[in-house]
N, C-alpha and C positions, 0 to 999 in steps of 0.2 A: 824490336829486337831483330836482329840481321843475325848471318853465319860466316861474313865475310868470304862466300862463294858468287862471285860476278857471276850474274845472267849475262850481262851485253853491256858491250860498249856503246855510250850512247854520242851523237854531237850534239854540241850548244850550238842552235840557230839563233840564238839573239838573246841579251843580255842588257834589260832596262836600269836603269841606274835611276833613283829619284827616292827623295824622303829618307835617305843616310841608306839605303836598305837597296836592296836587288830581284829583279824577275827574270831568273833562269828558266826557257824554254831550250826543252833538249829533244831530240828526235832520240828515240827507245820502244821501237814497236813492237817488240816480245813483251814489256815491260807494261808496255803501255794499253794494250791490249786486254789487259787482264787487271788494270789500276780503274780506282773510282778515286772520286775528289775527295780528302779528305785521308786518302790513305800515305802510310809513312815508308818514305823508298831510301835508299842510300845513294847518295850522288858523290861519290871521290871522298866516301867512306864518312858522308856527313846526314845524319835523319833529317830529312825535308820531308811536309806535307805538302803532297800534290794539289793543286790548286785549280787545275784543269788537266785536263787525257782527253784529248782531243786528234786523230789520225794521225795514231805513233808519236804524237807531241806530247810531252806531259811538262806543265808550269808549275812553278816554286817561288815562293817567295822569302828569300833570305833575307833576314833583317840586321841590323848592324853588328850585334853580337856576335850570332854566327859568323859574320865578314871581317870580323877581330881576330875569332880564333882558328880560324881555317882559312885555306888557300881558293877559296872559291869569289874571293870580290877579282882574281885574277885573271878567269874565266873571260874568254871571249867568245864570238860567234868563230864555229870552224874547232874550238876545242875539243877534246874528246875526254869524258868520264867515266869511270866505271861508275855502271848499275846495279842496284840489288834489288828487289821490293822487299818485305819485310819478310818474316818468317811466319808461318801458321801453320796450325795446329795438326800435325800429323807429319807433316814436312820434316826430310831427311837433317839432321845440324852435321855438315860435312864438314866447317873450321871450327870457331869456337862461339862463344858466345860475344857478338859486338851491339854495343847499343845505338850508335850511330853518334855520339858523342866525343867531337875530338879533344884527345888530352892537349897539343903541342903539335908544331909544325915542325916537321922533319925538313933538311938540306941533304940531298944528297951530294955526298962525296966522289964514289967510286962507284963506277958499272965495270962489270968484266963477265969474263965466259960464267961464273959459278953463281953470280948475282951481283945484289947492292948493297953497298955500307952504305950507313944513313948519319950525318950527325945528329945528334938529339940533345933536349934539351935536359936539365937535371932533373926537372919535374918528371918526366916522361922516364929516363932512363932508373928511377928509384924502384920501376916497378917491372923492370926489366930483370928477368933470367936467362940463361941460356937453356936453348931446348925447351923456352916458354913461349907462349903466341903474341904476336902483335898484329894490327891491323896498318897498312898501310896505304893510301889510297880506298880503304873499303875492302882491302885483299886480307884474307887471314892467311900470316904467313908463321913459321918457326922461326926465333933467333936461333943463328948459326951462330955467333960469337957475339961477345959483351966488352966495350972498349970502357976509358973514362969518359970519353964526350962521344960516343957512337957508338953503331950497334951494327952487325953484318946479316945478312938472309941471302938465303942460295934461293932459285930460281928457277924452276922447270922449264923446259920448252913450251908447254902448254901455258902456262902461266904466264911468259913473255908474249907469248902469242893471244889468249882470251881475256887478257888486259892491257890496261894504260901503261904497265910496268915498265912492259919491253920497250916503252916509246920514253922513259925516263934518260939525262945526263944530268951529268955533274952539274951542280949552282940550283938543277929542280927542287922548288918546295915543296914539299907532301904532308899528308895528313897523317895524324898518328892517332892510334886508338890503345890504349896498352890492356891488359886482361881486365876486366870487372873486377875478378873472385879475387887479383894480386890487395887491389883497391879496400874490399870488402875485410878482408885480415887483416888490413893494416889497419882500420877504421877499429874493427871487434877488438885488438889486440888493446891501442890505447886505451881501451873502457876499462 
């Protein structure tokens, strides 16, 4: 369980490719510092078990599924990710609730001074509100407006600045997370 509040930016120093699947090593020394093998971090808003934490390096192994439905088989050496480690027990939840679990890969549209439109997919966008939360990349952000095939978020300067956000343009993929709890009602409701 994440809060989708980025610790750090981290980079991909190397990206093995073998057996349909991937080994992301990403430099993240806040991150890393304080990870043990075995624990669960969000890499560009995706749950990875850490595989090694080794000076400020921490490894992952992606496997094909994950590389289906996230933007992470993209990933080269020189990229840059937001970081989370997980959430524990006693620790502030400053976004919302993210599991690390992407619904759908966002296209962004439009950058401007106020934020990002994002196109979205119809799976993704059913559980979409305005003035509801999404994860983006791993960011816990608010919609700002709800289109038919898109969706908009405004942007803080800090936000531009302590993430990948501000480095997004148009034709960028991104990860999507939509709320748990949207999921969970609509699940309780059919029964």
């Amino acid at each position: 369980m994440f809060t989708g509040i980025v610790r750090e930016v981290g980079r991909v120093e190397s990206v093995e490719r073998g057996g349909g699947g991937v080994r992301l090593r990403i430099r993240a020394p806040e991150t890393a510092a304080g990870a043990s093998v075995g624990d669960s971090v969000a890499v560009a808003g995706v749950c990875l078990t850490a595989v090694e934490a080794v000076d400020g390096v921490l490894a992952f192994d992606a496997v094909p599924e994950t590389l289906r439905r996230s933007s992470l088989g993209g990933l080269e050496a020189g990229s840059t990710v937001n970081v989370e480690p997980s959430l524990r027990a006693g620790d502030q939840l400053g976004g919302h609730f993210v599991q690390g679990h992407v619904d759908g890969l966002g296209r962004v549209r439009e950058v401007d001074a106020e934020g990002l439109e994002i196109e979205a997919p119809a799976e993704v966008l059913r559980y979409c509100v305005e003035k509801g939360s999404i994860a983006v990349e791993g960011v816990s952000l608010t919609l700002a407006g709800l289109g038919e095939d898109a969706f908009s978020v405004a942007l803080i300067p800090h936000t531009r600045e302590a993430t990948t956000l501000g480095t997004l343009r148009p034709g960028d993929s991104v990860n999507l997370e939509t709320d748990v709890i949207a999921r969970h009602v609509e699940r309780f409701l059919e029964r």
